[in-house]
C-alpha positions as CSV (number, residue, x, y, z in Angstrom):
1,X,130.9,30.6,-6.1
2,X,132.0,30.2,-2.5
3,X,135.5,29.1,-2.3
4,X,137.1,27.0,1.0
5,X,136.1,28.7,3.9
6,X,138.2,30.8,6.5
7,X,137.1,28.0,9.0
8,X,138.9,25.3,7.3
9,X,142.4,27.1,6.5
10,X,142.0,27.6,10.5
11,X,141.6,23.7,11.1
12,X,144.7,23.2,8.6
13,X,146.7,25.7,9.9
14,X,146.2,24.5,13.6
15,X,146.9,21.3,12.8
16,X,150.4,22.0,11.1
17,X,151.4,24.3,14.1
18,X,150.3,21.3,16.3
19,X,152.5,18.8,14.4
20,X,155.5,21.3,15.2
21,X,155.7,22.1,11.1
22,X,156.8,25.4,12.3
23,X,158.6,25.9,15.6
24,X,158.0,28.1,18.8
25,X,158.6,31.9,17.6
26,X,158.9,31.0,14.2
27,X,157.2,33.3,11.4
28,X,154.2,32.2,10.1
29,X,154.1,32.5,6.0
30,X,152.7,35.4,5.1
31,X,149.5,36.0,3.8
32,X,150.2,35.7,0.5
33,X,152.0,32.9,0.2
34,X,149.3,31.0,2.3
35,X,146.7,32.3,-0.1
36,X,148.4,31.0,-3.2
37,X,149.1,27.3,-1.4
38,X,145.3,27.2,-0.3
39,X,144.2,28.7,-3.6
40,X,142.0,31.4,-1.4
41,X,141.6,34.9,-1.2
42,X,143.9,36.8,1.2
43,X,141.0,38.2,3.4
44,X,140.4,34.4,3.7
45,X,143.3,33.5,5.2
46,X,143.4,36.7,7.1
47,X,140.5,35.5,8.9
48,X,142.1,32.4,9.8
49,X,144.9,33.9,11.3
50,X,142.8,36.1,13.3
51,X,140.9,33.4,14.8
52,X,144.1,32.1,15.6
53,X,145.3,34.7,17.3
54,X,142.3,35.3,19.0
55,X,143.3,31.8,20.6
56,X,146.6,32.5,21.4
57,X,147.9,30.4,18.9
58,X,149.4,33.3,17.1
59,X,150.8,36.7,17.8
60,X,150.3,38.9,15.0
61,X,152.9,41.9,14.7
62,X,151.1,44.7,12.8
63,X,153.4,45.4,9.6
64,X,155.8,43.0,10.5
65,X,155.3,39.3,10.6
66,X,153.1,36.6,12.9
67,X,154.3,33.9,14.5
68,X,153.4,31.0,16.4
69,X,153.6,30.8,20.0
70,X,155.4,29.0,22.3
71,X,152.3,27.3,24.5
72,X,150.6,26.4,21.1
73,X,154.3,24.0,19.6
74,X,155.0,23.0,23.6
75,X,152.1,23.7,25.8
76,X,149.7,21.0,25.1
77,X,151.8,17.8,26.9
78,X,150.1,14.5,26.2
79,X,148.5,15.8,23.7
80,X,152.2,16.7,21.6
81,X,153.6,13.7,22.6
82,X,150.4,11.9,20.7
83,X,151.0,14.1,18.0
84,X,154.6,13.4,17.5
85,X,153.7,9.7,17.8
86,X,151.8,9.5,14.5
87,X,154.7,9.4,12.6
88,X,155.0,5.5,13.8
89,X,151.8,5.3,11.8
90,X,151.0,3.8,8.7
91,X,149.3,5.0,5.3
92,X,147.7,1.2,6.0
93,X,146.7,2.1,9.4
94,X,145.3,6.0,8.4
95,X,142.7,4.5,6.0
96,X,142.0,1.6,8.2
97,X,140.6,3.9,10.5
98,X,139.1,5.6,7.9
99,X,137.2,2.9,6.8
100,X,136.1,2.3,10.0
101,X,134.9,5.9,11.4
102,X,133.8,7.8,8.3
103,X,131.0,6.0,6.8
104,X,129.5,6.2,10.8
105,X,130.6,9.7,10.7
106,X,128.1,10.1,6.9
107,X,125.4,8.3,8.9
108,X,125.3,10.9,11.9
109,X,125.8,13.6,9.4
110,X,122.6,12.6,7.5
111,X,120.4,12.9,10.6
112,X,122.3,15.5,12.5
113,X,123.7,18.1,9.7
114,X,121.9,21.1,9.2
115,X,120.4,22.7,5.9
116,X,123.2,25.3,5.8
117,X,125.6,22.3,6.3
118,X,124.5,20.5,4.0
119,X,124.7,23.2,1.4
120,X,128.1,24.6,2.5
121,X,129.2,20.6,1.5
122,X,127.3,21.3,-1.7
123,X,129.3,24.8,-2.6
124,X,132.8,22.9,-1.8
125,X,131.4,20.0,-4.6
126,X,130.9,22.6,-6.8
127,X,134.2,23.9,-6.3
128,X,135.9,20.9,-6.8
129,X,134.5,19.7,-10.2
130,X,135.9,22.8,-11.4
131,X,139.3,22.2,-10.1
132,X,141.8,20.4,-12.0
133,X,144.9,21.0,-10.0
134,X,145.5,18.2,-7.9
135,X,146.6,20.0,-4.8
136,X,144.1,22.2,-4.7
137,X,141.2,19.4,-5.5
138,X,143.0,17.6,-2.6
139,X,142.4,20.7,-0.3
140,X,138.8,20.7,-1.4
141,X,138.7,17.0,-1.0
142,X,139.2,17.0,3.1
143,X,137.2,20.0,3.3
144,X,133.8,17.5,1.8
145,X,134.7,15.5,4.5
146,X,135.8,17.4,7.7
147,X,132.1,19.5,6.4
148,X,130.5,16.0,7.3
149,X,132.7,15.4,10.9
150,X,131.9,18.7,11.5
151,X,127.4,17.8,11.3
152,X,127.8,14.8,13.1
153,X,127.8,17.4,16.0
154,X,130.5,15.0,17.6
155,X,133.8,17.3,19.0
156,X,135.0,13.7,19.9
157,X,134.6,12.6,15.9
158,X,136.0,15.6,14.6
159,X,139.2,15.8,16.7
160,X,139.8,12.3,14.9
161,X,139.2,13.4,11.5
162,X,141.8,15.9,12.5
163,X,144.7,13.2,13.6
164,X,143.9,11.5,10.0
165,X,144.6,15.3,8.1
166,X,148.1,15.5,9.8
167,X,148.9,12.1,9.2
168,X,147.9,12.4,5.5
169,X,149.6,15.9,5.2
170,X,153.4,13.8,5.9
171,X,155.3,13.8,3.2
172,X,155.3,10.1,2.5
173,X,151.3,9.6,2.6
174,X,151.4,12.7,-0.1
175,X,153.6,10.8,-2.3
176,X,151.5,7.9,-2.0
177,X,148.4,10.2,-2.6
178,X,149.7,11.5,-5.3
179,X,150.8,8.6,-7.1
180,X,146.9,7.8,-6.8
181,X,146.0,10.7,-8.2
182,X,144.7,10.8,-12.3
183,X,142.4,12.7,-13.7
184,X,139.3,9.6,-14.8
185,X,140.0,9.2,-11.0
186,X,139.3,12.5,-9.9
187,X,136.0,12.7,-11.6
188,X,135.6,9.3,-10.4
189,X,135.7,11.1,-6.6
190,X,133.6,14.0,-7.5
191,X,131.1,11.4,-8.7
192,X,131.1,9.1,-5.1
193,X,131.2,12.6,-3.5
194,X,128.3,13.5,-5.5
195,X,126.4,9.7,-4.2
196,X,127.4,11.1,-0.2
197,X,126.2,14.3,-0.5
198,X,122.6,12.8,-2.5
199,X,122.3,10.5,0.4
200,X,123.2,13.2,3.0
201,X,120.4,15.7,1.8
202,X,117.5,12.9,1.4
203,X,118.5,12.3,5.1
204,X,119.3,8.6,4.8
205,X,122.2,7.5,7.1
206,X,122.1,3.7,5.8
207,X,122.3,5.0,2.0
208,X,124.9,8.1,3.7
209,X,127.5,5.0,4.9
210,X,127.2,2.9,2.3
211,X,128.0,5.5,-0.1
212,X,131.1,6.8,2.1
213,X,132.0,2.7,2.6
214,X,132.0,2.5,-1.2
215,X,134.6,5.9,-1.2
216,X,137.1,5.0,1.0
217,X,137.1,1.4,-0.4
218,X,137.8,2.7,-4.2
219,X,140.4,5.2,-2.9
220,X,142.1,2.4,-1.1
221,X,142.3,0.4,-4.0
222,X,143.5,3.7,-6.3
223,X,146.4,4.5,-3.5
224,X,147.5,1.0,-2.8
225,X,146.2,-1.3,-5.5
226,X,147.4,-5.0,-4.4
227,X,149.4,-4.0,-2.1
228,X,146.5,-3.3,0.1
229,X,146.9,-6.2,3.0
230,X,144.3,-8.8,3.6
231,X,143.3,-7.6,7.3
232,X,142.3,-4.2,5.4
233,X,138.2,-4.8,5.8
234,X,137.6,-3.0,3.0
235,X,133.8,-3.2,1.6
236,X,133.2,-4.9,4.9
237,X,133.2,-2.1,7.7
238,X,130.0,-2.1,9.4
């Protein structure tokens, strides 16, 4: 069974680099240790870090170490100063915005994803109801759903998904992540995963929304129970 794919250690990995989680000429872990945190093979993440470096985020020093590069931490000037910015943002705000884009995001999916798409979303599934550590599941978790930014065919969509993964990466979302975390809750996931991805492959982008509406709305209520604030449209996004 397919595990996570090269491409989306590549999208985590640039976006910790571009939210300065290691500095300019720092060493990137090695490859070991990034294959135990992502659960993956080291060939996988060897990949990643190839692509990387093919993009000059990375300088790879055969037999020594690789490490990030300076243009990737400092080089990128609105776009950093955006990036540092999101730590004024909220949990609330993260999955208001989620609410708001991703079941839009499942309805382009179901008309724009590809077969091969749709069954690379079907392989992560898979993976996941087999995975009962909760970091890991959490890894396979944004990987269902940057699979679906990624067949809306949208660059513009998917560079948004991508400011939600480093705000939800911050320390202080995780903790609130993780105190949502149990397992009747992660089978309760798999299952609305199992409703997206049913609605995605009958091509239905009404049933594809509603279905990722009905997610976001029970994981809001799992992280943030009554705290959740009253201008949160939750059920109500479309």
């Amino acid at each position: 069974m397919s595990r996570v794919k090269s491409k989306d250690i590549t999208q985590s990995l640039r976006a910790r680099i571009a939210e300065a989680e290691w500095g300019a000429d720092q060493k990137l872990p090695n490859e070991r240790e990034l294959a135990q945190e992502y659960g993956v093979a080291r060939n996988t993440v060897r990949r990643a870090i190839s692509e990387l470096s093919e993009q000059g985020i990375l300088t790879r020093h055969v037999g020594r170490s690789t490490v990030i590069n300076e243009t990737a931490v400092l080089g990128s000037n609105d776009l950093s100063d955006i990036i540092r910015s999101l730590n004024e943002i909220s949990p609330f705000d993260i999955m208001n915005m989620r609410l708001i884009i991703e079941p839009q995001a499942a309805a382009s999916a179901a008309t724009m994803g590809s077969d091969s798409e749709l069954e690379a979303m079907e392989e992560i599934h898979q993976q996941s109801i087999e995975m009962e550590d909760r970091e890991k599941f959490e890894t396979l978790d944004m990987a269902f759903h940057e699979a679906i930014f990624a067949a809306t065919r949208n660059e513009l969509l998917r560079n948004l998904n991508e400011i939600s993964v480093i705000v939800r990466r911050r320390a202080t979302v995780a903790a609130i992540r993780k105190n949502g975390f149990s397992e009747a809750r992660r089978i309760e996931s798999i299952a609305q995963h199992r409703s997206i991805l049913d609605a995605l492959k009958a091509r239905n982008p009404e049933a594809a929304a509603e279905a990722m509406k009905l997610h976001l709305a029970v994981r809001s209520r799992n992280i943030f129970g009554g705290d959740t604030p009253d201008h949160m449209p939750i059920g109500q996004v479309l």
